[in-house]
N, C-alpha and C positions, 0 to 999 in steps of 0.2 A: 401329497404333503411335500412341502419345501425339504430340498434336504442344505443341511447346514455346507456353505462353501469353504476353499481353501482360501483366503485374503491375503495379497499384497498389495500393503499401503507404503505411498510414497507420499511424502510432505517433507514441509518443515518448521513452518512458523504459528504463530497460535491459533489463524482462522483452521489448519489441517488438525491441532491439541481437540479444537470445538467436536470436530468427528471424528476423531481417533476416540476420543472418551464416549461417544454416543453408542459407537460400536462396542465398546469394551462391557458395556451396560446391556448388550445383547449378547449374550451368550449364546443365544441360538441360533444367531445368523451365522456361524462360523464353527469351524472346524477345528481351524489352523487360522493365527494371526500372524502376518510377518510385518518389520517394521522396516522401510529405506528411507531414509534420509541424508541431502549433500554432507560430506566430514566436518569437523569441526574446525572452524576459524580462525586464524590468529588475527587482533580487533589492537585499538586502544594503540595510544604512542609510543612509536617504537615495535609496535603487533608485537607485544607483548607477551598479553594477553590471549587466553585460549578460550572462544565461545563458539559453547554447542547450539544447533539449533533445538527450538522447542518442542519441538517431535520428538528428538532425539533424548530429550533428556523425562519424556514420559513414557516412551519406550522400557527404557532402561530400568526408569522406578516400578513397573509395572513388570520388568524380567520378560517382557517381547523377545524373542528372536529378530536384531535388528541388523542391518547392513548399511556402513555409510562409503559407496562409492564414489568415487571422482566423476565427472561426466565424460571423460574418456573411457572409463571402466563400464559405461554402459550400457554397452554395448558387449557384453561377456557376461553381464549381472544372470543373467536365467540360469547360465550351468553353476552357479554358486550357490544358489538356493534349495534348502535341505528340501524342501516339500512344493512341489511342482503347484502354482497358484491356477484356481478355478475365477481367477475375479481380479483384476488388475484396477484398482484405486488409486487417485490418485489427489491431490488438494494441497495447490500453491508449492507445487516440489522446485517449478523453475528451469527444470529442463524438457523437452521433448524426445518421450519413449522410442528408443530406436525400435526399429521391425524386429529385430532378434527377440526384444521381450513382450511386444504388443503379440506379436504372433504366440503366445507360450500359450495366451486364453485362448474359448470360441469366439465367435466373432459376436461383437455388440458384451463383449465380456471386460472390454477395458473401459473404464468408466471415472472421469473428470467431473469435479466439483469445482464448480469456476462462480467468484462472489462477480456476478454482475447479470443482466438481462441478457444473454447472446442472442444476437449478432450486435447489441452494442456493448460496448469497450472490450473488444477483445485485446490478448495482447498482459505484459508483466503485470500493470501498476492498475489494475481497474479500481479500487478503495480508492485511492488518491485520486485519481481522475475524474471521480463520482464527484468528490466535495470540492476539487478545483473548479470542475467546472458549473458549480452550484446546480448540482441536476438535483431535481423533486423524489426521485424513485430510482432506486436500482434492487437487486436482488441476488440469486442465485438459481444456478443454473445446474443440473448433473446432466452430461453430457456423452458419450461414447466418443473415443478417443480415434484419430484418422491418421495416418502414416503422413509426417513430412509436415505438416501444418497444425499450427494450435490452434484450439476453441474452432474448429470445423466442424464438429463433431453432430451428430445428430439430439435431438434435445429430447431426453426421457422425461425430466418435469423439473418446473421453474416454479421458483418460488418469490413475492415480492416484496421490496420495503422502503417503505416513506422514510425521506430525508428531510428532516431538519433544515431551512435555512439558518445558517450562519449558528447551527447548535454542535455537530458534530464536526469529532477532529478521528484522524488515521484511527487512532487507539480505539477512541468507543463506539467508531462504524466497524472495525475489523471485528470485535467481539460482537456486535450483534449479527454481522451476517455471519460468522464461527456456530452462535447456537440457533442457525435458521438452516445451515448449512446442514450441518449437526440431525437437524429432525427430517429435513428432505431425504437426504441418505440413509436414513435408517429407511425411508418410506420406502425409498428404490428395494433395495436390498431387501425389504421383506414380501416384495410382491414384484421379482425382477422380471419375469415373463410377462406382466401385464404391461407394465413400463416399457420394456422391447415391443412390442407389438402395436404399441399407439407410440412408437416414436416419430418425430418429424424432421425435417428439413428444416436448414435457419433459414429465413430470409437476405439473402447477401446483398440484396439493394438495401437494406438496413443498417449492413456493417460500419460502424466507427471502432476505435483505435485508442488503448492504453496503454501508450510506449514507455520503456523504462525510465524509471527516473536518476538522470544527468545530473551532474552536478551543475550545471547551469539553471537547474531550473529553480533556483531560489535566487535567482539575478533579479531583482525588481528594475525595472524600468517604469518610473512615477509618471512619464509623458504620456505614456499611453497606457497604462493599470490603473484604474481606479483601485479607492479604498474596499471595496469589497473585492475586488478578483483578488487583491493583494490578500487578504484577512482568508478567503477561501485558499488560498495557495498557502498559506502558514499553516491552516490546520491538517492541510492533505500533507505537506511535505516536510513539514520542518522536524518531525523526528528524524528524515533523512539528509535532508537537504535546506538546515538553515536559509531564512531570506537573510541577504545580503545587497549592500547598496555602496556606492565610491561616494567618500567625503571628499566634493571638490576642489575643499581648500587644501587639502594634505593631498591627492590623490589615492587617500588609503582606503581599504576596503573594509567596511564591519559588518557584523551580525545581529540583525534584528530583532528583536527578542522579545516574548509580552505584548502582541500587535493584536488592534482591535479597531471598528470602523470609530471613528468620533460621531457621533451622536448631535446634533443640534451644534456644529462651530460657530453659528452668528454671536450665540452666547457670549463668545471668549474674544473681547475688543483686538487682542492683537493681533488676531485672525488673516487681519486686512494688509498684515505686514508680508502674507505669504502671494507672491504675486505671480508667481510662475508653478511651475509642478516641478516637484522636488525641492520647495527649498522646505527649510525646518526649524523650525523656536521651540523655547521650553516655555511651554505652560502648566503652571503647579510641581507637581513633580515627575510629568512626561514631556517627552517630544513629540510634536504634531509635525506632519510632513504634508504637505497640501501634495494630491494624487492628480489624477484626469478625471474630466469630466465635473469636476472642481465639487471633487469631495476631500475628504481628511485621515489620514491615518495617525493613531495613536500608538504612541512606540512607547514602553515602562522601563525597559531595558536594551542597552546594546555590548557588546565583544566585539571590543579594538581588537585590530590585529597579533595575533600573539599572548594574547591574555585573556584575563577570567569577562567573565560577563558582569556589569556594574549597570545600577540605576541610572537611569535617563538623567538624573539631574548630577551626580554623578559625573557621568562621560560628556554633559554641556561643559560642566567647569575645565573641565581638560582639553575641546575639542571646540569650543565657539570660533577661538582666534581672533577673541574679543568683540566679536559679529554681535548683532541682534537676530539676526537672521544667517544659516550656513544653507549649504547646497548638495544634495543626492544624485548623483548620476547613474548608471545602467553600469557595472561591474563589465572591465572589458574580459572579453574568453578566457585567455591564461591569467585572468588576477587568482 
């Protein structure tokens, strides 16, 4: 018979909430639950503002024994911990387990939940990289943890999941692979020997890559984006990383906001006034921006520099410069 382990779970964000609450729901997989998660943040203008991460604050509702180290401090975390862990978890924590505490477990006993198919997207942003790059499937992966490199790890069992084109954003791909995540980990964990024992190798001629997300990477450049890469980039990034484009009459930079492909443009006669990629008219109560590949984006809303976010028809009356037509450039690096 299984005997119930000691757990150390590290997270922070809602896909790690998805399995932290799956386990909490098995009682019998554990003994001892502990909770690490990075400290809490000062956020908002001015960081102000003090925000916990989301681990952190179900932790605490739940009275976990929890720990929020520094990533400096991580390196010391094992001798801090009141109950020596049989099982190192881990899901979207953000940093890479130094040896001092990989080595606390047996070996094949630290164990990574990574939302993606490994060996592809390894790496911070795989959610967002999944619907940037309008991929069909991605999933989730529990994997054993490797000294020195992330998502190396060998693959105990993967789990899969169809993608929506052009249906899902950050938010409701994160929560679905959170409760796919959620039931894989319970699986490992209740039958960990057998999982060990059929684990495998990734394929590393397979490996692709989801590097963190910049703040560059909501620069639209219309020359060469189409209106869908653009629309797939809004819903992967812009709860992080607003799109953003330079009005080339001001030189000023705004924020995108409410972007959608347009649908059927032949429709809309003054279509034909858009003659290059990036320029823009208001149609009805949006701005269309003609993209590459000579499609259309539709923009409902934008945020001038320095202020609130206002309706497209709105931000024409203040930003045409008496134009019928204005112009979008690529955001230079320091705007």
């Amino acid at each position: 018979m299984r005997r119930p382990s000691d757990i150390l779970f590290l997270g922070s964000d809602v896909f790690s909430v998805h399995v932290l609450r799956a386990i909490l729901e098995r009682k019998d997989l554990y003994s001892s639950l502990s909770v690490v998660t990075p400290p809490p943040a000062r956020t908002g203008r001015g960081k102000r503002q003090i925000t916990k991460p989301a681990l952190l604050e179900l932790a605490e509702t739940v009275r976990l024994p929890v720990y929020t180290p520094s990533a400096s401090d991580l390196p010391s975390l094992h001798s801090q911990i009141a109950i020596p862990p049989s099982i190192l978890l881990t899901a979207s924590y953000g940093h890479l387990l130094p040896s001092s505490l990989l080595n606390v477990v047996p070996p094949m006993h630290a164990i990574n939940i990574h939302p993606s198919l490994l060996p592809h997207l390894r790496g911070a942003a795989p959610i967002q990289w999944a619907i940037a790059r309008r991929m069909s499937e991605t999933g989730v992966s529990v994997q054993t943890m490797q000294d020195d490199v992330f998502d190396s790890g060998d693959i105990l069992l993967q789990r899969r999941h169809t993608i929506g084109d052009n249906e899902h954003t950050f938010t409701s791909l994160v929560d679905e692979l959170g409760k796919l995540a959620a039931k894989a980990t319970v699986e490992v964990l209740s039958n960990l020997q057998t999982y060990q024992q059929s684990a495998y190798k990734q394929d590393t001629s397979q490996i692709t890559h989801a590097p963190k997300v910049h703040r560059s990477i909501g620069f639209v450049d219309f020359s060469t984006m189409s209106a869908h890469t653009i629309d797939a980039r809004h819903r992967a990034f812009a709860h992080q990383r607003p799109l953003s484009a330079t009005l080339a009459q001001s030189n000023t930079t705004h924020q995108l906001h409410g972007v959608e492909v347009l649908s059927n443009p032949q429709t809309h006669p003054i279509i034909h006034k858009l003659d290059i990629a990036g320029a823009a008219t208001l149609v009805q109560d949006h701005l269309v921006v003609k993209c590459a590949k000579n499609s259309f984006l539709s923009v409902h809303s934008l945020k001038p520099p320095g202020k609130r976010a206002i309706e497209a028809h709105e931000w024409w009356n203040g930003h045409r410069h008496d134009l019928d037509v204005v112009h979008f450039i690529k955001p230079e690096r320091d705007a």
